[in-house]
ZADREN-542788 format. One record per residue (C-alpha): residue number from 1; x, y, z. Coordinates in pm, 1 decimal. Layout:
ZADREN-542788
{node NUM,{X,Y,Z}}
...
END
This chain:
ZADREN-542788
{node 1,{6497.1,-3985.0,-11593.6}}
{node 2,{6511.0,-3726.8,-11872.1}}
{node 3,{6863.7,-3606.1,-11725.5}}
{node 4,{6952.2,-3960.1,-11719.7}}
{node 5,{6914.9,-3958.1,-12086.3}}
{node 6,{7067.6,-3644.5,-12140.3}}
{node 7,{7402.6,-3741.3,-11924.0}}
{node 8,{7348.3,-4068.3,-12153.8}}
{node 9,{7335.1,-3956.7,-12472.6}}
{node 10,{7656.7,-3690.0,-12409.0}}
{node 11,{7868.7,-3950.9,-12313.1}}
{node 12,{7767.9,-4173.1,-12555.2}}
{node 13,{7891.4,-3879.5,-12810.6}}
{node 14,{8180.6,-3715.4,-12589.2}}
{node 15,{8515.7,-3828.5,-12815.2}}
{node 16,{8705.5,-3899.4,-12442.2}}
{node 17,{8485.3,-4161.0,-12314.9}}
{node 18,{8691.9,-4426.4,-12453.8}}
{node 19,{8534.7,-4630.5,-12786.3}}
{node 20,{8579.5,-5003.9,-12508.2}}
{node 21,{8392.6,-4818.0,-12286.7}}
{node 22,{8064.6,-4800.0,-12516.2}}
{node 23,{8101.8,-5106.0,-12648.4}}
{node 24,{8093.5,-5309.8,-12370.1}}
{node 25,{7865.9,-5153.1,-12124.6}}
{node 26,{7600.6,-5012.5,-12377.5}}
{node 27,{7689.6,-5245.9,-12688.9}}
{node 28,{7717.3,-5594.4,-12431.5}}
{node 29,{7355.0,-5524.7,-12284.9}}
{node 30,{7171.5,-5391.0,-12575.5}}
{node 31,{7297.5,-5739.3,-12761.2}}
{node 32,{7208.7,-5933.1,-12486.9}}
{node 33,{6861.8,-5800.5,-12558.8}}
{node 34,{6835.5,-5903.4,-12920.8}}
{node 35,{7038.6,-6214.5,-12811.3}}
{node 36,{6793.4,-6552.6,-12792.1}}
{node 37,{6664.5,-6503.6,-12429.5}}
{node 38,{6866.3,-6790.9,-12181.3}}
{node 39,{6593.2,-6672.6,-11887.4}}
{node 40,{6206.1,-6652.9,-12028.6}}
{node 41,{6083.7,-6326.0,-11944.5}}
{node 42,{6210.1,-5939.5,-11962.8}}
{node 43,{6311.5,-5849.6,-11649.8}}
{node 44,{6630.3,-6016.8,-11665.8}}
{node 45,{6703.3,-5847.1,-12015.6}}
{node 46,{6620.2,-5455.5,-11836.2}}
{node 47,{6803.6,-5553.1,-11574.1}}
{node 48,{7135.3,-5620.8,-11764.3}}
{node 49,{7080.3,-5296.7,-11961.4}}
{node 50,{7028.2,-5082.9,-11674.2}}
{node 51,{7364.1,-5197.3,-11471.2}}
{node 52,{7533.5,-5146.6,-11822.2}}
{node 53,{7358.8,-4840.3,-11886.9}}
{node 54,{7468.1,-4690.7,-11518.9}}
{node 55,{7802.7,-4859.5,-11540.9}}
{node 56,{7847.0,-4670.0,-11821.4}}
{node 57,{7718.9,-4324.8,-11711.0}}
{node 58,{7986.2,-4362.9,-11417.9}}
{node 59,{8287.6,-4474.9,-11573.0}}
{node 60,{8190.6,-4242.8,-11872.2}}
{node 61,{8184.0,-3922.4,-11617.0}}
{node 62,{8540.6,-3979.8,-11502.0}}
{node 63,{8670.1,-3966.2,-11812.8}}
{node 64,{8552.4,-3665.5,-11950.3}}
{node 65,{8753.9,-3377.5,-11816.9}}
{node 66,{8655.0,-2989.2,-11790.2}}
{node 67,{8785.7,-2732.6,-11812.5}}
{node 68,{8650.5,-2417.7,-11621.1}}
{node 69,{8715.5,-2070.9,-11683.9}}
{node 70,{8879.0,-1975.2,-11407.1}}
{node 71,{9141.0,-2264.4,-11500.0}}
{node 72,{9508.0,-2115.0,-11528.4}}
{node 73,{9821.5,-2326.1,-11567.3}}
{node 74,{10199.6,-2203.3,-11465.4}}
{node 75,{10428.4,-2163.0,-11809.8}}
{node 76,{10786.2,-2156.2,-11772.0}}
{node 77,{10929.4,-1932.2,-12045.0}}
{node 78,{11349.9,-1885.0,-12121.1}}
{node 79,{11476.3,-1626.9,-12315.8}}
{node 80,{11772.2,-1744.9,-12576.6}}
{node 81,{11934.2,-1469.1,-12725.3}}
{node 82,{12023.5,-1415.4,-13116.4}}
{node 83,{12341.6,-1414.4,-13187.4}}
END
């Protein structure tokens, strides 16, 4: 769970998961919780935050992108001469 919240909170911060991305699967849910409850009870409001919580999480994964170390990348170069 605590790695849960650790993946959560980096994505929620990382600037390349996109800004519609937070907003509708962790802004949707979480105002679906304050929102006037349609179904008495809770279960139906923690169930809606955690599919939006780990829709979130897996969309947010594939859009961060890393870069290892051992990363190298072909560069064409052409010489132009002075004249």
């Amino acid at each position: 769970m605590l790695k849960f919240l650790k993946l959560f909170a980096y994505l929620l911060r990382h600037p390349q998961v996109g800004k519609y991305k937070k907003i509708i699967f962790v802004g949707f849910p979480i105002l679906y919780l304050i929102m006037p409850d349609l179904i008495p009870g809770l279960i139906d409001d923690f169930i809606i935050i955690a599919l939006g919580f780990m829709a979130f999480i897996k969309t947010g994964q594939k859009d961060v992108k890393e870069v290892k170390d051992d990363d190298t990348r072909d560069v064409e170069a052409k010489v132009i001469k002075d004249e």
